[in-house]
Structures are given as C-alpha cells and as structure tokens.
N, C-alpha and C positions, 0 to 999 in steps of 0.2 A: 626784237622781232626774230631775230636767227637764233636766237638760247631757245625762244618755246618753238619754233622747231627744231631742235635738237630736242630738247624736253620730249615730245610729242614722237618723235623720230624712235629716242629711245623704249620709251612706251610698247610704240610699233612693235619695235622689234621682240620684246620681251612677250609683247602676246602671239605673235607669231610662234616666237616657241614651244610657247606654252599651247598652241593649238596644233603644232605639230607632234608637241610628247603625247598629248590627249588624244590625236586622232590618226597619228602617224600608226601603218599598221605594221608598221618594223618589228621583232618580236626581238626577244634575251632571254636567257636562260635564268631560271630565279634560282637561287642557291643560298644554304647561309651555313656557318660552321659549327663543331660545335665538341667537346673533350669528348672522349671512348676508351675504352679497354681490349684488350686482347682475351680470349678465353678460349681452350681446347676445347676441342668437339664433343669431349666427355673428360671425367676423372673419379679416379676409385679414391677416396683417402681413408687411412685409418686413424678416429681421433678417441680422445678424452672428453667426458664430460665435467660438469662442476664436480661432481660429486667420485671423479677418478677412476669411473667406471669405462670400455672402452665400446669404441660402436664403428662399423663402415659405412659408407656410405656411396654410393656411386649416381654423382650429378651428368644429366646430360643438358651442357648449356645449349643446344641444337632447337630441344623441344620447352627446355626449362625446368625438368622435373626433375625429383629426384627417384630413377628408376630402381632403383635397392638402399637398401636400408638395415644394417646388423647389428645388435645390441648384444655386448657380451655379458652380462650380470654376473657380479660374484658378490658371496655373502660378507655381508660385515663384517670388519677380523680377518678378511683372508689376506694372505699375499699374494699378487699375480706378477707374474715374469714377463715380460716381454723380449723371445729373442730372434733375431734376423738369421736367414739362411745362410748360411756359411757360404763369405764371397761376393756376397750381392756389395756393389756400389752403389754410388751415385750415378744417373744417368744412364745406368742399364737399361737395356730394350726388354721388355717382358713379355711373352706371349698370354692368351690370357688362358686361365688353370694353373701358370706355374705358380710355383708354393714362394710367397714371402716371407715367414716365418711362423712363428709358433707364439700362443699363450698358454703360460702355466698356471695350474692354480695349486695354491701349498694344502688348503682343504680336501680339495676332489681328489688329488694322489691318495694322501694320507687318507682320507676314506676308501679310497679302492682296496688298499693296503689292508687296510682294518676288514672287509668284509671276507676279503680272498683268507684272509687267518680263521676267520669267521667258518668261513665255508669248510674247510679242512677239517677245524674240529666236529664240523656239523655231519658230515660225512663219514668220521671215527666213530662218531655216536650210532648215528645206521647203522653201520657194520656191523659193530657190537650187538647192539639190540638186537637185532634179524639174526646173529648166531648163535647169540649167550656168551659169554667171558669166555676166560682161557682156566683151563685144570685148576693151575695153581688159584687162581684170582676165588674161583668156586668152591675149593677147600679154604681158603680163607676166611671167607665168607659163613661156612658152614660152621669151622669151628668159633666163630664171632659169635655165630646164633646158638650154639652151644652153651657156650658161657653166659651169653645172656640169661638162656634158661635157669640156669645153674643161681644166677645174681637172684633171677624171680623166683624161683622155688624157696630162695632161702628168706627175700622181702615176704611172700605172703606167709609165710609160719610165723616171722616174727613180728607179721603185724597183725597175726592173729592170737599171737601171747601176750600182744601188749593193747592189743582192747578188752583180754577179759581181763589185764590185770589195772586195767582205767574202769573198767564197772567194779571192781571188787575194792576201788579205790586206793590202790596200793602206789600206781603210779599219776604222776602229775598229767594234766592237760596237755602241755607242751610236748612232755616224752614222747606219748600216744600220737600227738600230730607228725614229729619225726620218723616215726616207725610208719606211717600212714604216707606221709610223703615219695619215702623209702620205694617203696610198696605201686605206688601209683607210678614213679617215675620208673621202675622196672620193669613195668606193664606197657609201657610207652618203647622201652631198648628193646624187647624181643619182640614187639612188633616191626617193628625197626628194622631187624636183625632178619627176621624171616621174609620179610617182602625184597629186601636187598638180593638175600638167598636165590627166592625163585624169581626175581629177576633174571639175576647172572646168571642163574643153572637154565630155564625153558624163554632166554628173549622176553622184550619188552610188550606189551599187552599194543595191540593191532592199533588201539587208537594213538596210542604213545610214538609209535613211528610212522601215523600220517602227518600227524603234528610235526616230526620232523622231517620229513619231505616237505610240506609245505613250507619249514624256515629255509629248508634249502633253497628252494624254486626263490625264494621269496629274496635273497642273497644275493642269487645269480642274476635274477633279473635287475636289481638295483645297481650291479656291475657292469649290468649290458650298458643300462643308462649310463652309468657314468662314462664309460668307454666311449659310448656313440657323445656324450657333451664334450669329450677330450678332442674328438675327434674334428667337434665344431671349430675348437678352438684353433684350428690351422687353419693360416689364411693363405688366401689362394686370390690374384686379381681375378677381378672377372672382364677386364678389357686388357688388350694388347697397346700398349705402350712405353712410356719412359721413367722406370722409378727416378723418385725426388723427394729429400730426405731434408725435413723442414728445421732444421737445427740452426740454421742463420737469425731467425725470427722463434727467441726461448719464448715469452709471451704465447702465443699462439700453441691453442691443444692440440696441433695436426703433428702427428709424429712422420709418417710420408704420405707420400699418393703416388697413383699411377694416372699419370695424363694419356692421353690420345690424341696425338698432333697431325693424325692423316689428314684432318680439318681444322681451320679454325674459325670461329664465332668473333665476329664483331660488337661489342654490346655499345648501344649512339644512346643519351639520354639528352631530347629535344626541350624545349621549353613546351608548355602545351599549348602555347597561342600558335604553335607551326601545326597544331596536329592535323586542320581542314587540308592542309598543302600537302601532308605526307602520303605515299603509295608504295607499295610493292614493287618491286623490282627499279627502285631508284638507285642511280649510281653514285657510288659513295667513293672517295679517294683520300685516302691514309697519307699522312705527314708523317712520316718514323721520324724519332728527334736523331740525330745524330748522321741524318744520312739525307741526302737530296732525292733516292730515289723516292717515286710515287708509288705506291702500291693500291689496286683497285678490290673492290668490294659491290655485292647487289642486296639489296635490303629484301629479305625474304617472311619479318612479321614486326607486326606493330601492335603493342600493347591498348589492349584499350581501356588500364585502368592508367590513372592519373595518379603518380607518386608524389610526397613532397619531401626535397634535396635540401638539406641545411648546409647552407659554405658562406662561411664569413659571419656567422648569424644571422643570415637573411634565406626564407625561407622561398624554394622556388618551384613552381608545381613544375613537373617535367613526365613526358610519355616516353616509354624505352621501346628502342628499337631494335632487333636482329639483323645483322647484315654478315654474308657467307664471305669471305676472303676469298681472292681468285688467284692471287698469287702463292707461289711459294719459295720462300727465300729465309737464309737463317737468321735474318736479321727480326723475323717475327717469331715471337715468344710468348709465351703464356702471363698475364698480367701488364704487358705491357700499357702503359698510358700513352694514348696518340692524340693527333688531331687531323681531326675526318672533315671534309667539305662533301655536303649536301646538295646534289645535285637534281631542280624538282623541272618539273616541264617547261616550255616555252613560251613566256605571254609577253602581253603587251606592255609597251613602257608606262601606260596607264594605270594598267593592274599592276606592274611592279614599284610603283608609287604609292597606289593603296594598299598593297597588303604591307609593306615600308613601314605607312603611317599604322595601319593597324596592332602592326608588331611594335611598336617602338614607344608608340603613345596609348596603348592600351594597359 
C-alpha cells in the first residue's frame, strides 16, 4: 500500500513539473552556437588566373560584393614582370593611391621601341620629300639618268638591227628575243632613273606625303596607346590598409593584398532550421581560441539564400550571417576561425522545448 503511494506520489510530482515547465511564465534566453571566421572590412588582392594572366580585385566583405575588378591581358608568348616597390614589406601600412609596384610586358616595350624607330625614319622621309634631296644626292641621281639613257639609246638601235636582220632571216629567234629583252628592260631603267630624278630634284607628289603623315599620326597614336596601357600597368591600392605578401601558402594564386582592418566582419554560417529564430541586431560573443577573453559582436544581415556546407561528407544546408565586431584588440586577425554563441530573444521554457525538439529531431 505505501509503494503505490510512493508510485503515485512520484507521478505527482513529475507532472507537476512538467506543468510548471509548460505553463510556468519564467522566461530564458535561447541561444545556440556555432564555428565563424574573421574577415577585414575590405581587401584589394592582386592574383593569377589558370591561365597566368593577372587580375585585382577589391572584395568588400561589409556589403559582400566585389566592388572592382582589374584584368591585366597579355598576348600569348609574352613575358610579364612583376616587380614590387623598392622597400615595401610585409605588413606595411598603405594609404590608398600609393603605388605597389609595377608590370612589365616584354612585347609592349619592344613594340614601343619598334614604332618610335618607326616614327623617326617616317619623319626623315617628310623632310625629304617636302624639300627634295641634298646637291650631291641630285647630281647622282641625274648622272644615273644619264647613263640610263645612254644604255636605251644604244638597246633601241640594236634591237632595231636585230629585227630586220630576224625578217631577212639572217639571225636566229632566240638572238632577236635577247636584243628585244635588252630593249624592253632599258625602257623600264630610264623610267626608273627619271622619276627618281624629279623626285629628289622638285619633292615628292602632294598625295605621296599625305600618305606619309597619315603613317605618322597613325604611329604616334599606337604609342600614345601603348603608353597610356603601360601606364595601366602600375598598381596602385585603392583602399588604405596593411600589405600581406601570400608566400606562406605557394598553392594559392594571391601574390599580396591590402586588407582594411579599421573594421572587421564576422561571417556565422547557422544550420537553416535556426533561420525562423534569427534577427538583426542579435548579440553574438566570440571565443578566440587561445585566450579567455570574450569579444562581442551585433549581427547586422542574414542571407536569405540557403547554402549547402559539405564537412565530413555530410551535406548541411546552412544560411550565412554578417555580424560587425565591436571590439578591438590585436588578438583579432583576418581569417581567424572562432567560436561565436548566438544570442536570440527571451521565451518560454515551453517554446525553449519546442524549438529543442524541432532543431534536434527535425
């Protein structure tokens, strides 16, 4: 008789509980935890693509975009340089304009090169033409045309003795084609011979030197280009921060970057069964491994697409969150991996039961 009430007793008491956790309006704060990273408030890097070409780029983990983006293209076969500013370190503070260094191209020089040789001789040519030669060059020229003459004078007699002597049959086919040949190509030198003449003696014919002012212009301008592309090629941050020279991790295309550490980004990625619970301005608190102190944070945007996170082989849907850092102490770094507790409203121990069972067995 005293065991079933003890029995009973028990019982009691367990629903009692159980009707106080149900209806008891005591409230608790719901929270759960969950891995994060650390990330500057921006960063410039300059990388490599597959194909070895190079490109910048400047991420603001703030908004999530990538707000620039610089693709340097060089043609197949070139060689590019890459060289750093005399002095710079690691961990330099950089304003932003200042120059990081330089890329070379072994093509675009040697093109520049070639065209400026280009232009000079194109320029000699003008001269000339628009004045006419020099004395000497003009009596050269004249006695060349001379002799020419002199060569046709004596081709056309003898190739008029040696057709009548092909009609009168005296000489062969052949002969008469040599004497004709003779003849014809003599007729071609003193043509030759006299246009060169009045070239050099009265300048080149009006159309002959717009032709070359347009190769000029046409030279110069393909210089400006290349000038103004050389020009591209100096890199310059566009944010004030801390260079960081990625030589620790060879793997990796990032040759440096320039972080921006006057802020930093928290990035929380939740399972998605927490997404109904999550809100804006939730307080988030930072476990640095290595150190007891707490560091706080407020959650300032929540993705509303739903990612899926493979770890372990098992795949896990998860929503990302932004949370702004409030502290600041050197022990926060860029890449850091923490552990953030989630701090969501006050309910009831009923609702902190159900949503429990919903997270857990869902």
């Amino acid at each position: 008789m005293r065991y079933r009430y003890r029995k009973y007793l028990a019982l009691l008491i367990v629903l009692a509980l159980i009707g106080i956790i149900w209806f008891f309006p005591m409230k608790v704060q719901f929270r759960f935890k969950s891995n994060s990273w650390i990330q500057p408030i921006k960063k410039w890097s300059l990388r490599t693509d597959l194909e070895g070409n190079f490109y910048g780029e400047l991420e603001n983990f703030q908004s999530g975009a990538i707000e620039q983006s610089t693709s340097y293209r060089f043609e197949r076969g070139d060689i590019v340089k890459l060289k750093l500013r005399h002095g710079l370190t690691n961990n330099d503070e950089l304003r932003a304009g200042d120059t990081v260094g330089w890329l070379y191209s072994r093509l675009v020089d040697e093109r520049i090169t070639q065209l400026e040789n280009l232009l000079i001789v194109q320029k000699q040519l003008l001269n000339t033409s628009a004045t006419g030669e020099k004395t000497e060059i003009i009596e050269n020229l004249r006695q060349k045309m001379l002799l020419a003459e002199q060569q046709y004078d004596f081709a056309r007699k003898n190739y008029l003795r040696s057709e009548a002597l092909f009609n009168d049959s005296v000489i062969t086919a052949s002969e008469f084609e040599l004497a004709e040949t003779a003849f014809l190509t003599a007729t071609t030198n003193i043509d030759i011979a006299k246009s060169e003449y009045g070239i050099a003696s009265t300048g080149a014919k009006p159309e002959e030197i717009n032709l070359i002012k347009e190769q000029i212009l046409a030279y110069e301008n393909e210089i400006n280009f290349l000038l103004d592309t050389k020009t591209n090629y100096l890199l310059t941050t566009p944010i004030t921060g801390k260079i960081s020279f990625t030589h620790y991790i060879p793997e990796q295309l990032e040759y440096l970057t320039v972080t921006d550490t006057s802020d930093y980004i928290l990035y929380i990625p939740v399972k998605a069964l927490y997404k109904p619970y999550l809100q804006n301005n939730m307080h988030v608190e930072i476990d640095m491994p290595g150190s007891k102190e707490r560091f706080q944070a407020s959650v300032f945007d929540i993705s509303d697409k739903v990612d899926n996170v493979i770890t372990n082989s098992i795949v896990y849907q998860v929503v990302f969150m932004k949370a702004k850092v409030l502290n600041s102490s050197p022990l926060i770094t860029t890449g850091s991996s923490v552990r953030s507790t989630l701090y969501g409203d006050k309910i009831t121990l009923r609702e902190y039961i159900k949503r429990t069972i919903d997270i857990y067995f869902n």
